[in-house]
C-alpha positions as CSV (number, residue, x, y, z in Angstrom):
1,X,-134.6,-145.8,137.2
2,X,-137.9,-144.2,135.8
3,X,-136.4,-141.9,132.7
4,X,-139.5,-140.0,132.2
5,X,-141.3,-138.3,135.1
6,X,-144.6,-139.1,137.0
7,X,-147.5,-137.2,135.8
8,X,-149.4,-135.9,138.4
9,X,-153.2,-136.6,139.0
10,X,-153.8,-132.5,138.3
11,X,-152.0,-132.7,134.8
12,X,-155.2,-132.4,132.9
13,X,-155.6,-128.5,135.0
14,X,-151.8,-127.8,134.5
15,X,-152.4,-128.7,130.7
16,X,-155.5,-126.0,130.8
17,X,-153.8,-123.6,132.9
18,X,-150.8,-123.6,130.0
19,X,-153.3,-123.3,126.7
20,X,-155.6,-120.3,128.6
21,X,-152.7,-118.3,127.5
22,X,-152.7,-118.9,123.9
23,X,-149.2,-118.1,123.7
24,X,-147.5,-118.3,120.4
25,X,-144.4,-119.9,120.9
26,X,-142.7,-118.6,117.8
27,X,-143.0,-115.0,118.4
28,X,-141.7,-114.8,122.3
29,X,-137.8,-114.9,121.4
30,X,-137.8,-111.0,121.7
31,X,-140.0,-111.1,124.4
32,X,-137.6,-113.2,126.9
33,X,-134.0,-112.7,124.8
34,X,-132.8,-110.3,127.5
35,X,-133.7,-113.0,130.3
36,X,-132.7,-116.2,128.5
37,X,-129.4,-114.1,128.3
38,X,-129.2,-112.5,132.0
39,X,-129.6,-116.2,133.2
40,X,-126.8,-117.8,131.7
41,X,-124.5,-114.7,133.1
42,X,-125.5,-114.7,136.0
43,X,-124.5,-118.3,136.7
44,X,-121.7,-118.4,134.3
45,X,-123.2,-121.2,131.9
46,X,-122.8,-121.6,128.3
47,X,-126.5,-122.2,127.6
48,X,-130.0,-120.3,129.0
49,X,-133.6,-121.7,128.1
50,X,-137.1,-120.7,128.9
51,X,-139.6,-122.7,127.9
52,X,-143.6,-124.1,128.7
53,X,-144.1,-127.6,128.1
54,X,-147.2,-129.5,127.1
55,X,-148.1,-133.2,126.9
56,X,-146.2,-134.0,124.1
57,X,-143.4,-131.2,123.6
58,X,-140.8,-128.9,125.4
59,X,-140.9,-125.5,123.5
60,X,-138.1,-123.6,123.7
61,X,-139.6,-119.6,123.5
62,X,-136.1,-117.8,124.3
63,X,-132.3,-119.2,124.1
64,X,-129.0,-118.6,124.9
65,X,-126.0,-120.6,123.8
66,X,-127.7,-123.0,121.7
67,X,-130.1,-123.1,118.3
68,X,-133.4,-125.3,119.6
69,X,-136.7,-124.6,119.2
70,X,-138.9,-127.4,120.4
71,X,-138.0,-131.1,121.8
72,X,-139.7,-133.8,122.4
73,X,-140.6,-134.3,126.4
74,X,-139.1,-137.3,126.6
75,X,-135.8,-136.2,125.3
76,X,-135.7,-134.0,128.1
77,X,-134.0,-133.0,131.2
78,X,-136.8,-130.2,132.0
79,X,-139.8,-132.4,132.2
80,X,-138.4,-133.7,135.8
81,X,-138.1,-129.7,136.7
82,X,-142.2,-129.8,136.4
83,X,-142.2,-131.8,139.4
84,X,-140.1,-129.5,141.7
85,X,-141.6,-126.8,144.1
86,X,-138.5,-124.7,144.2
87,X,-135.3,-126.3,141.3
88,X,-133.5,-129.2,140.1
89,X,-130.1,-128.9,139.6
90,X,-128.0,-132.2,138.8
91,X,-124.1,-131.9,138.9
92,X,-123.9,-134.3,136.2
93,X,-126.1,-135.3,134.1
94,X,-123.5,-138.7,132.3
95,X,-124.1,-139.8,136.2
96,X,-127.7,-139.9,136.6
97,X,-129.5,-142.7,135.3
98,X,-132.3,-141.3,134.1
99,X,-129.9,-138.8,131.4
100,X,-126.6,-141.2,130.5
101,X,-128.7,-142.7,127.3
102,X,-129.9,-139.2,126.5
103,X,-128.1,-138.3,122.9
104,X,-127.4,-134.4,124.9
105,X,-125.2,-136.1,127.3
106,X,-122.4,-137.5,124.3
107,X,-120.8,-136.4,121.8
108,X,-120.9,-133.6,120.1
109,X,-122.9,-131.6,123.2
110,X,-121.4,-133.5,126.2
111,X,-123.4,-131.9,128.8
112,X,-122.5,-131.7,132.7
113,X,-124.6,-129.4,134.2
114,X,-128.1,-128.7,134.7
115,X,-130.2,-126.1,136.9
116,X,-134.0,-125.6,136.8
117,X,-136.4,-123.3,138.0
118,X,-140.1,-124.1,137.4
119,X,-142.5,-121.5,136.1
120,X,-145.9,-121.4,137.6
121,X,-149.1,-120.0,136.6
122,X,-150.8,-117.7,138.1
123,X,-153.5,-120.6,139.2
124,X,-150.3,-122.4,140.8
125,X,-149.0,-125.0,138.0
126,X,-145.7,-125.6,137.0
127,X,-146.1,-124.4,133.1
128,X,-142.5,-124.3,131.6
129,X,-139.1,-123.6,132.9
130,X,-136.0,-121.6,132.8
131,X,-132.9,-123.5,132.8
132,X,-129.1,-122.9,132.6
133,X,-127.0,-125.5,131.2
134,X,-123.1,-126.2,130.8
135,X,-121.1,-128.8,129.5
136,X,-118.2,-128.4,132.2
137,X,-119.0,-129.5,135.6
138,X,-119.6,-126.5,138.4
139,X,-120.6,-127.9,141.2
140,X,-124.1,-126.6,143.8
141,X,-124.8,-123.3,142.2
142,X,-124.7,-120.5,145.4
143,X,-127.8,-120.0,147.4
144,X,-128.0,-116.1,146.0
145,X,-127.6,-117.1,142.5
146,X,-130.5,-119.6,142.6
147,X,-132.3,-117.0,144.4
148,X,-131.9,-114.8,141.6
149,X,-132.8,-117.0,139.1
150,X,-136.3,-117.6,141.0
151,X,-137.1,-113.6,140.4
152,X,-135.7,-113.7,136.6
153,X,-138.3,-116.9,136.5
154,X,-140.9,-114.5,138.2
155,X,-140.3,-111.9,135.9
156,X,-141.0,-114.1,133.1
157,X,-144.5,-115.0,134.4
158,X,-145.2,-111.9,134.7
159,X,-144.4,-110.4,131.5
160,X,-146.5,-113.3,129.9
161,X,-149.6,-112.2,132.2
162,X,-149.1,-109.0,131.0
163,X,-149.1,-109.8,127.6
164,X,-152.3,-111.5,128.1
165,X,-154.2,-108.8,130.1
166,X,-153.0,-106.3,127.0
167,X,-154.5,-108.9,124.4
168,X,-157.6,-109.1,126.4
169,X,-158.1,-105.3,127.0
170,X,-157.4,-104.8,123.3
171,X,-159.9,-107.6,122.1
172,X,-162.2,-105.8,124.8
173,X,-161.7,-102.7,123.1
174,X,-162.2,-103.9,119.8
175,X,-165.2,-105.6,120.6
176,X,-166.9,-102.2,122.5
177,X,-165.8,-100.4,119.3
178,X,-167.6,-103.1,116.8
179,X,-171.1,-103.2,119.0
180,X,-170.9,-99.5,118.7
181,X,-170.9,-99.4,114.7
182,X,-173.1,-102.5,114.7
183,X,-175.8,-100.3,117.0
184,X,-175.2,-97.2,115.0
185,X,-175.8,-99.0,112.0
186,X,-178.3,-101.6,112.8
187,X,-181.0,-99.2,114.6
188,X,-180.8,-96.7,111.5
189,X,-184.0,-98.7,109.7
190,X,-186.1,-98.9,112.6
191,X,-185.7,-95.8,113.6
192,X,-185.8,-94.1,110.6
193,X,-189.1,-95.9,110.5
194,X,-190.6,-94.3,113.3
195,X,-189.2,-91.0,111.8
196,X,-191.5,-91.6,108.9
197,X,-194.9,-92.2,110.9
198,X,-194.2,-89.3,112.9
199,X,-194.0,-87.0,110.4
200,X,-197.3,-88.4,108.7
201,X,-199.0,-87.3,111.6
202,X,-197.5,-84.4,112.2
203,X,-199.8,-81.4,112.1
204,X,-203.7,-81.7,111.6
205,X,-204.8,-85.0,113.6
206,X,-208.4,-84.4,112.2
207,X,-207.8,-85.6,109.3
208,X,-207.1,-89.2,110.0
209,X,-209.6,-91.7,110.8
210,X,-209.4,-93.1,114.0
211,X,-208.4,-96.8,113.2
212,X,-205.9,-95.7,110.7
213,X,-204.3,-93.1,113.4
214,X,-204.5,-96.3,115.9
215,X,-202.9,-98.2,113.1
216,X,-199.9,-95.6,112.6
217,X,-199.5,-95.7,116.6
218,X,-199.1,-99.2,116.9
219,X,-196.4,-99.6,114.3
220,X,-194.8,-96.8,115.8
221,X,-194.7,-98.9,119.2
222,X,-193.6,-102.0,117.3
223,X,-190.5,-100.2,115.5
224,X,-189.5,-98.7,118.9
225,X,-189.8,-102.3,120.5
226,X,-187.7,-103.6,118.2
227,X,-184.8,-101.2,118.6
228,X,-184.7,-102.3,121.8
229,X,-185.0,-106.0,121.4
230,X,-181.9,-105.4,118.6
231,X,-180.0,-103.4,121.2
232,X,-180.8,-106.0,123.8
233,X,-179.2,-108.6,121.7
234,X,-176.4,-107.0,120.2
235,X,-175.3,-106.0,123.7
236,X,-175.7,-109.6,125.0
237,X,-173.5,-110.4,122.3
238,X,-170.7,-108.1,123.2
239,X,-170.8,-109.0,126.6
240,X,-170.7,-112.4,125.9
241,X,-167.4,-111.3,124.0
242,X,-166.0,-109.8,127.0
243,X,-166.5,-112.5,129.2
244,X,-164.2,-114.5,127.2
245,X,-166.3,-117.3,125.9
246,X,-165.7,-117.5,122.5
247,X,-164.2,-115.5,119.5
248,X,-163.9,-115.1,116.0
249,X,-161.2,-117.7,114.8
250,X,-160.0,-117.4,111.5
251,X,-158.7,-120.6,109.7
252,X,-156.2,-119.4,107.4
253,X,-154.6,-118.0,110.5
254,X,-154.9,-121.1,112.4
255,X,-153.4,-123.1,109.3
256,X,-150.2,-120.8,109.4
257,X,-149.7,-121.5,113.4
258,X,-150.2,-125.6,112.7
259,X,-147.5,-125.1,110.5
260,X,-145.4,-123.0,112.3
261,X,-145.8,-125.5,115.6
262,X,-145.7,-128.8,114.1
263,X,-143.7,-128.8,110.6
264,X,-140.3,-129.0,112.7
265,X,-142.2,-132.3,114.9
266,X,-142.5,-134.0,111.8
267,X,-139.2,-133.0,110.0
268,X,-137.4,-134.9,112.5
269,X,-138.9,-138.0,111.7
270,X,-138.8,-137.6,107.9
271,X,-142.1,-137.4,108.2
272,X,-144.7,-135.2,105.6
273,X,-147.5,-133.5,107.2
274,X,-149.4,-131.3,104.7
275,X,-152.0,-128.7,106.7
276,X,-154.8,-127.6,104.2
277,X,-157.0,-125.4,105.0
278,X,-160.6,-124.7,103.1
279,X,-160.9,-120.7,103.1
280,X,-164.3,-120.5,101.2
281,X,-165.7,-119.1,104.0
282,X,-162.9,-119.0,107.2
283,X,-164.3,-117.4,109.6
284,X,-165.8,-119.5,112.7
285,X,-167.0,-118.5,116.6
286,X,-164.9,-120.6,118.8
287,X,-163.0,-121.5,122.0
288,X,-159.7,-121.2,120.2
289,X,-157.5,-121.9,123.4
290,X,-159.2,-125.7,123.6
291,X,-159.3,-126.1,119.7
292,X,-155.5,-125.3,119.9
293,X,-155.5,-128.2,122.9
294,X,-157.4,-130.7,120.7
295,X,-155.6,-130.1,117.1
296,X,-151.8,-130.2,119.2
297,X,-153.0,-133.6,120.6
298,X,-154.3,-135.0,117.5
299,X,-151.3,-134.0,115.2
300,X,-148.7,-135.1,118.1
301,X,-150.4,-137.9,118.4
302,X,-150.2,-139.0,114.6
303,X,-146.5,-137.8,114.4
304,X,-145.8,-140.4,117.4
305,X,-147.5,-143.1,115.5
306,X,-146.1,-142.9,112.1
307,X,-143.4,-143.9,111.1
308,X,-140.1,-142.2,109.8
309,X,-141.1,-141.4,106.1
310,X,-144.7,-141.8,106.1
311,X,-147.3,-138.8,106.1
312,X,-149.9,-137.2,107.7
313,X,-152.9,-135.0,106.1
314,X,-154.4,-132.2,108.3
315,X,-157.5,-130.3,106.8
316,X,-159.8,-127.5,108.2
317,X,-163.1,-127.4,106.6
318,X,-166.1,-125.3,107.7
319,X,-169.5,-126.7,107.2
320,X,-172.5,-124.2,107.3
321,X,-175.9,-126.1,107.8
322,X,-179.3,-124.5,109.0
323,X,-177.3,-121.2,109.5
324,X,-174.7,-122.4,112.0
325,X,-170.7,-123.1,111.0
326,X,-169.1,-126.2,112.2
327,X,-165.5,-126.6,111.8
328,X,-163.9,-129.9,111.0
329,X,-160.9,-131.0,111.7
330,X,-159.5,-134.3,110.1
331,X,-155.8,-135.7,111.2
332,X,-155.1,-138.6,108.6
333,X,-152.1,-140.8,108.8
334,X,-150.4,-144.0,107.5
335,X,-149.0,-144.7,111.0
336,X,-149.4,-148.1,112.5
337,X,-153.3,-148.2,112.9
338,X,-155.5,-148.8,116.1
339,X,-157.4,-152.0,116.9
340,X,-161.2,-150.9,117.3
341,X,-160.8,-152.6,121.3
342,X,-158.3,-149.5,121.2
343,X,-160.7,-147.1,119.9
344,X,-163.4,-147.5,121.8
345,X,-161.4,-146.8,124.5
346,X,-160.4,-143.9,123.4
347,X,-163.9,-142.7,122.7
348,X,-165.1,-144.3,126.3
349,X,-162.1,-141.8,127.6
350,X,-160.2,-145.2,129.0
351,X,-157.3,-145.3,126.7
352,X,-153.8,-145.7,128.2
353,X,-150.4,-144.6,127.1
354,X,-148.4,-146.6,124.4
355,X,-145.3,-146.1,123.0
356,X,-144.4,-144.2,120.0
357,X,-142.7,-146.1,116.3
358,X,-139.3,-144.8,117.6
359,X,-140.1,-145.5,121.4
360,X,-141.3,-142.1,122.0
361,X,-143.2,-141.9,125.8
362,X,-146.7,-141.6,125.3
363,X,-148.9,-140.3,128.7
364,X,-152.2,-141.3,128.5
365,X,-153.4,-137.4,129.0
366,X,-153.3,-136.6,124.5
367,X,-156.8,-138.2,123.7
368,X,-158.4,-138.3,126.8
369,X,-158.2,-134.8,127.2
370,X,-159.3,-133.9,123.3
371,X,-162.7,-136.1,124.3
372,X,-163.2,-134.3,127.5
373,X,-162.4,-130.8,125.7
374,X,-165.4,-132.0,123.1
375,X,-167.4,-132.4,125.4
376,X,-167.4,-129.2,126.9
377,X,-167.5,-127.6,123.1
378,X,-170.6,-130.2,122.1
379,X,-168.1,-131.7,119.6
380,X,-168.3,-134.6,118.3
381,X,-165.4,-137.3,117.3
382,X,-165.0,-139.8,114.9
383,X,-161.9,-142.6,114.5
384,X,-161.5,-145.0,111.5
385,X,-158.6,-147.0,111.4
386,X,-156.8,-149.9,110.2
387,X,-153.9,-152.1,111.9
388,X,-150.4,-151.3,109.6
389,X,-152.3,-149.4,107.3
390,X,-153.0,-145.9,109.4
391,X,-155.7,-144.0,111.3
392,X,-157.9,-141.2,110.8
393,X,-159.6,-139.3,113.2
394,X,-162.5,-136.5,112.8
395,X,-163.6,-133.7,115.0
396,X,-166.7,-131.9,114.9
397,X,-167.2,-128.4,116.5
398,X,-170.0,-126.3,116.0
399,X,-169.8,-122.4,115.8
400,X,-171.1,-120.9,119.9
């Protein structure tokens, strides 16, 4: 029996429709801790979960019962649960084939029982789930108790939404409160300026000469044309803020949340992954939802292909060249290397899934969707690797 689900043909949108939140998996306990905990009461289990999964991992946001932060997706019962319209629930997990090799179903955890509820975005994909497990068998959970599951799962969906439209109104309003200071203080010259020719010809007009009188017109005209070119631009600017298409990303920040995310990934395979970050200059315009997509996939990537013990080298540069910032992003490893056949395609975006140094389940949606996400950023991406030796892979973003 298959032991890791079937990814759909829409997994690429799903995958998009879980990063547009830019959720921040290791600040939602407090969020969702009253939920995680209602769950596992309602039904009577020992252990509650809510969590949104991506290619690579299952990240646990809120728990009940048990101390787990983040999983791989293949080690999971929850990645089957992404396929369900309404739940899964399996009586026993030691009976079902795809489970009784699963280290969660011996000892020490021995567990039984498992209920799912998928939670979907608001665009309609399955994102995550909330689950109640036990390790004594229960039996079909009641009709009413699933059904009140479903609304705790609804409720979850909708605090995240709201979270998100209050980020978004507050980013709003402190972009509307920066274009107001940047007018206020960028129209001050200009207008001073015009201030300063009116008042040379204030009073007798007599006793200019014509031409220099035209003269002190027509710079008056071009000062007040170019307040309104600035204010043109400046509000073009803001707008383009509002509409969401880029924002200011700062790359110590960033750093931190790589570290936050990925350090436990690699501390389970012994692994060393060192995040450095160049702050000379750290600030950068960007799409930071897809660079948070492409930096996940390149750093799960390199933890699935190197193995226990070795390391892996993550730096953030910014680049500044004819007055435009690109970032860079390098992922080094010494994992077990790429064959250039391989490589190109990757870079031809016909790559398929391989396993992982410890048999991890690869899914053939990691690099294929960071070159896709390039594309539509007008990055650029560059792999150099050796077999048994390790590979190293370069992105190139520039500023928007």
């Amino acid at each position: 029996m298959q032991t890791t689900r079937t990814i759909p043909a829409n997994e690429s949108e799903r995958l998009a429709s879980l990063f547009k939140l830019d959720l921040d998996y290791t600040a939602l306990d407090n969020t969702f801790k009253d939920l995680s905990f209602l769950a596992a009461k309602i039904t009577g289990t020992e252990i509650s979960l809510i969590s949104f999964i991506d290619s690579y991992t299952q990240w646990i946001v809120s728990r009940f019962g048990l101390d787990i932060y983040q999983t791989p997706i293949d080690d999971t019962v929850c990645q089957f649960t992404l396929g369900e319209e309404d739940h899964l629930e399996i009586e026993d997990l030691s009976k079902d084939q795809r489970f009784v090799s699963k280290d969660f179903v011996g000892e020490p955890m021995n567990l039984k029982y498992y209920l799912g509820i998928p939670l979907k975005s608001s665009e309609g994909f399955n994102i995550g789930s909330l689950c109640v497990i036990d390790n004594k068998l229960h039996g079909k959970l009641s009709e009413e108790k699933i059904e009140q599951l479903k609304i705790i799962a609804r409720q979850i969906i909708s605090r995240i939404n709201d979270a998100s439209s209050i980020k978004s109104l507050q980013d709003q309003l402190r972009s509307q409160t920066d274009t107001y200071k940047k007018v206020a203080h960028d129209i001050r010259g200009p207008i001073a300026g015009i201030i300063g020719l009116a008042d040379m010809i204030t009073g007798d007009l007599a006793e200019y000469p014509k031409d220099e009188l035209q003269n002190i017109v027509g710079m008056m005209g071009k000062s007040g044309q170019s307040v309104l070119d600035l204010a043109d631009e400046i509000l073009k600017s803001s707008s383009e803020k509002l509409n969401g298409n880029a924002e200011i990303f700062n790359l110590r920040i960033f750093k931190e949340k790589l570290d936050k995310l990925y350090q436990p990934q690699a501390f389970n395979k012994q692994i060393n992954l060192d995040v450095e970050a160049n702050i000379a200059f750290d600030t950068i315009k960007i799409k930071k939802d897809k660079l948070m997509q492409i930096s996940g996939n390149l750093i799960s990537n390199a933890i699935k292909f190197t193995p226990n013990g070795g390391n892996i080298k993550v730096v953030l540069d910014l680049f500044l060249e004819t007055n435009q910032k690109t970032l860079i992003l390098e992922v080094k490893d010494n994992g077990t290397g790429i064959s250039q056949e391989a490589i190109d395609e990757i870079l031809e975006g016909t790559a398929e899934s391989s396993d992982g140094t410890i048999g991890e389940k690869g899914y053939g949606f990691g690099l294929p969707m960071v070159r896709k996400l390039l594309n539509e950023l007008n990055g650029e991406m560059n792999i150099e690797s050796k077999i048994g030796q390790g590979s190293s892979f370069q992105i190139r973003i520039p500023s928007v």
